[in-house]
C-alpha positions as CSV (number, residue, x, y, z in Angstrom):
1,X,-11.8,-6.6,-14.5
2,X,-10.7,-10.2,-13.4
3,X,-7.0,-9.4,-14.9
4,X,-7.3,-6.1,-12.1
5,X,-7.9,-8.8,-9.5
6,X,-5.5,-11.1,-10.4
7,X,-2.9,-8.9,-10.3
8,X,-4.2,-6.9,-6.8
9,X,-4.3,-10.5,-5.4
10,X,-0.7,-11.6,-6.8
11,X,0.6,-8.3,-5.1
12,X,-0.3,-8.9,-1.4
13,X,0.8,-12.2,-1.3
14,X,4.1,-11.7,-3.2
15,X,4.7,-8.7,-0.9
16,X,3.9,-10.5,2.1
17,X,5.8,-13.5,0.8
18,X,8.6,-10.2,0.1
19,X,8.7,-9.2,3.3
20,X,8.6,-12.4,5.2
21,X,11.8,-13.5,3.7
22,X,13.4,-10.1,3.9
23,X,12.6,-10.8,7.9
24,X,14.1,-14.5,8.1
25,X,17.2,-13.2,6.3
26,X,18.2,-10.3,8.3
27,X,17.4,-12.2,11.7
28,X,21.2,-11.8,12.4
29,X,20.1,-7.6,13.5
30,X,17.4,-9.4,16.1
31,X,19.8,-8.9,19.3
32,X,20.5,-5.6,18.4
33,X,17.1,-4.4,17.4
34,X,15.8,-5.7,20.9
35,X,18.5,-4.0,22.8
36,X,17.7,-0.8,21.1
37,X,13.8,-1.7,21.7
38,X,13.9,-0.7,25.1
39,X,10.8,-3.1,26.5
40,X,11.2,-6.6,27.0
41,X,9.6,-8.4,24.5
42,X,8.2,-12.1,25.1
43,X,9.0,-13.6,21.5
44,X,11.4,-10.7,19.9
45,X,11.7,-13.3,16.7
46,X,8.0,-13.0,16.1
47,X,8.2,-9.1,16.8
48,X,10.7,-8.9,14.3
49,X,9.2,-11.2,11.4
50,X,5.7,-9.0,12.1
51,X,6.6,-5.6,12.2
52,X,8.6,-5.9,8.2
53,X,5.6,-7.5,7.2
54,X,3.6,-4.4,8.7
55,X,6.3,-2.2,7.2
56,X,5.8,-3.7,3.6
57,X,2.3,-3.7,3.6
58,X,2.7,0.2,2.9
59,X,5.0,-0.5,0.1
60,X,2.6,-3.2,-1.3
61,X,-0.1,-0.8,-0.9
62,X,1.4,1.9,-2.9
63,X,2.7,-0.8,-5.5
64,X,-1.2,-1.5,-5.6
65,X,-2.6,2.0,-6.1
66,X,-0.1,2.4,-8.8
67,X,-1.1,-0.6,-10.7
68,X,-4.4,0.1,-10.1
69,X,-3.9,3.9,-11.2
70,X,-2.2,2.7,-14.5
71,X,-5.1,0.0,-15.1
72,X,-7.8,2.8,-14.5
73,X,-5.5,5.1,-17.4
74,X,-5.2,2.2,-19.9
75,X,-9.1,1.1,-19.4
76,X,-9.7,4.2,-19.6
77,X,-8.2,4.9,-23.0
78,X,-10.3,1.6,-24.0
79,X,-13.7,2.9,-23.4
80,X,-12.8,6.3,-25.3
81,X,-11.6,4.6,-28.2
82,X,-15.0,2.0,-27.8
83,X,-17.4,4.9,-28.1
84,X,-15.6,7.0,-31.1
């Protein structure tokens, strides 16, 4: 169970660490993305940097359903074989 944990905890924060860089590195589309926005924004850096992180979350949250579908399958297998 701890080894599920690990791992759950190892994926948010390398997904959040994920999308945080992909944001810092593509701040060069900033001045576009704001023009395109439509509403002035008050920090369009920070409104940048938030929404990928937002936007990974979903991928980090599907990476963590299917490590946590393939631990439930392999423990799973573990119990069957325990109790033959």
């Amino acid at each position: 169970m701890s080894a599920a944990v690990v791992a759950g905890v190892a994926l948010l924060f390398g997904f959040g660490a994920l999308a945080y860089g992909f944001a810092v590195f593509t701040e060069a589309d900033v001045p576009g993305f704001v023009s395109n926005w439509g509403k002035p924004l008050e920090n369009p850096l920070a409104f940048w940097r938030v929404g990928h992180m937002h936007n990974f979350s979903y991928l980090g949250g599907g990476a963590g359903a299917l490590v946590g579908l393939s631990f439930m399958i392999w423990c799973g297998g573990c119990e069957r074989k325990r109790h033959s």
